[in-house]
C-alpha positions, 0 to 999 in steps of 0.5 A, a space after each residue: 260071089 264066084 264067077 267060076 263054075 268049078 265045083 268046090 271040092 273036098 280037100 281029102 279026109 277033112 271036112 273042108 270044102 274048097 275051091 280048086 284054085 287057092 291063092 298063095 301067098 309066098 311073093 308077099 312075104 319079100 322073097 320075090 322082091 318089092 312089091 305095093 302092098 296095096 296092090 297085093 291087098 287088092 289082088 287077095 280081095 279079087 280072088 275073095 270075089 271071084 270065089 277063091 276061099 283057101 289062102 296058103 301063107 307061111 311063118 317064113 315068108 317074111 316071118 309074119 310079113 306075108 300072113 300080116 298082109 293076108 290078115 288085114 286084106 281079109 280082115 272083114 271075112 275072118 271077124 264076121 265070116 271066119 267059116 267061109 274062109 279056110 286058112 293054111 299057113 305053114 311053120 318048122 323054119 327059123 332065122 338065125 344069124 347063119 341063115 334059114 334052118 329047118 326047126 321043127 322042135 315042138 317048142 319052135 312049132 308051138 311060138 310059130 303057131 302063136 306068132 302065126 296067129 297073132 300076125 293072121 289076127 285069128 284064134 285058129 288056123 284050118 290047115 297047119 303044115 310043117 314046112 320042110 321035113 327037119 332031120 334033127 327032130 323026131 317026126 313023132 315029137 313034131 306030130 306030138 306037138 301038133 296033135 296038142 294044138 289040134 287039142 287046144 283048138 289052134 289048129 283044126 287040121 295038119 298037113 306036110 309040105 316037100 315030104 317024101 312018102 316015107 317021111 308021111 309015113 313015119 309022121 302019121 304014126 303018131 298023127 295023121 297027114 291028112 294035107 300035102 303040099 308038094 311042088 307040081 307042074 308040067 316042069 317037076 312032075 316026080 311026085 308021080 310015081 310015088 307020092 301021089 299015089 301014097 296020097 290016094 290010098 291014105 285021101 290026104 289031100 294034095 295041094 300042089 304049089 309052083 304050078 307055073 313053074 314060079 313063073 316060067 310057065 306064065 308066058 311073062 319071062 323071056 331070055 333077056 328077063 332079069 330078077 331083082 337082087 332080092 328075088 329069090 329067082 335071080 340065083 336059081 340054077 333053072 333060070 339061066 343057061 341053056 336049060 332055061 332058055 330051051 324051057 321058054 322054046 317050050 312054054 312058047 309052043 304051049 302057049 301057041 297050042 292054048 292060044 290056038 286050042 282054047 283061046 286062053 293063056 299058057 298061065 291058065 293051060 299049065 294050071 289047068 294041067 295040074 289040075 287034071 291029075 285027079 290026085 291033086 284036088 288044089 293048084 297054089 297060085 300067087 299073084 301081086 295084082 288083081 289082073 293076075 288072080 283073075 286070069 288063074 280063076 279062069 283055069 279052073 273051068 278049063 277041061 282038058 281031054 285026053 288028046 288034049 294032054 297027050 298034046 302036053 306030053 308030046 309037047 313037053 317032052 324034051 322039056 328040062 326038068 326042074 329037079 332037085 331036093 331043093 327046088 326053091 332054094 331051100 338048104 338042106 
């Protein structure tokens, strides 16, 4: 089926055996403005071909929108191949009259599982993930109720996503992380003192979102570019100014030192680069066409030497990092 030849790789302490690119499913969900469903459909379908067998969704992106989409574009794979498949979504977050809030209560997650598989159409997720660390609940009773859905068969593996070390700490006191999911690119790159390192010692497996920067990194934006109303991008702080319009003056050059080195796109550089970091064993990538996929595939097979990177570095180093505990825009 594939046509990569990057070798799958073992997500940490699971026993899933995954490709290293995952597509992503967040810009299904509504929050990156409109798009063809059909279209989105078709690009899940390309990365089933080209070899991709882990799917990243969430109970908040769309609040089942993005895992109904993802649902019925694999549809024969999850009624007839479901082993083949591994599924990840996330959950810990509500809509209320006031806006998004971080709920990680354990009847809050144990409705969001439920609902999660009813929009999925499956009897179990493989991965499991809180969304965004909660501050009101006790990391022990989240794990708690997680630990039951393992137990039920709902769940086979849980996993965290934005959590500090400290926070992965305290949860695996009652049940252990064995996923992370952090934002990583050449553009937010703090999980590297600390976090990725914590996930070495204690084989949870990382799988790194945002890998092009939410787009600033895919060679696609330029100063005139504008987002719709509805995408969550049109109110982020790192894609105005000065700092953003300096950023694109670097994936420029990137993409001069892809195109000139490699022959490939500053999508695939920057993608490739995340995968280097031996901590991490997955890149997240979404896309809304097939072209897209394909194109994010190809960065697997991309190796980068150590001159190679130290080129990056040079590169980048005057570079505006996105930083910042909310970097999607999430509250706090």
């Amino acid at each position: 089926m594939s046509t990569s030849t990057a070798r799958m790789v073992r997500l940490g302490a699971t026993d899933l055996e995954v490709f290293p690119i995952a597509f992503g499913s967040w810009q299904l969900g509504g929050e990156w403005g409109r798009f063809d469903e059909d279209e989105g459909i078709a690009a899940i379908r390309e990365a089933r071909e080209l070899g991709v067998n882990l799917f990243d969704t969430a109970q908040g992106y769309g609040f089942g929108a993005s895992e109904r989409v993802l649902g019925k574009a694999l549809r024969d794979n999850l009624d007839n191949r479901r082993d083949d498949v591994v599924i990840a979504t996330k959950g810990g977050l509500r809509m209320t009259d006031d806006g998004l809030v971080r709920d990680s209560s354990p009847g809050w997650l144990r409705s969001g599982v439920e609902d999660s598989l009813g929009a999925l159409g499956v009897d179990h997720v493989d991965v499991y993930q809180v969304h965004w660390p909660d501050p009101k609940v006790p990391f022990a009773e989240t794990a708690g109720a997680l630990l039951e859905l393992v137990d039920e068969g709902k769940v086979r593996h849980v996993g965290v996503s934005n959590f500090s070390v400290a926070q992965m700490a305290e949860f695996a006191r009652t049940r252990p992380v064995e996923t992370l999911q952090p934002p990583y690119h050449l553009f937010r790159r703090d999980i590297e003192a600390e976090v990725l390192p914590h996930c070495r010692d204690y084989d949870i497996g990382v799988l790194a979102y945002g890998p092009l920067a939410h787009g600033l990194l895919s060679g696609a934006l330029n100063e005139d570019t504008r987002f719709a109303a509805d995408d969550w991008r049109s109110g982020a702080p790192f894609f105005k100014g000065d700092a953003y319009r300096h950023n694109l003056e670097v994936v420029r050059e990137l993409g001069k030192f892809a195109s000139e080195r490699f022959g490939v796109s500053v999508s695939q550089l920057a993608i490739a680069w995340t995968l280097a970091n031996p901590d991490v064993h997955v890149a997240i990538v979404g896309a809304r066409h097939p072209g897209h996929i394909e194109d994010s595939v190809a960065a697997a097979d991309l190796d980068l030497s150590a001159a190679d990177l130290e080129e990056i570095e040079r590169i980048t180093a005057d570079s505006v990092p996105l930083t910042g505990p909310s970097p999607e825009m999430m509250p706090e």
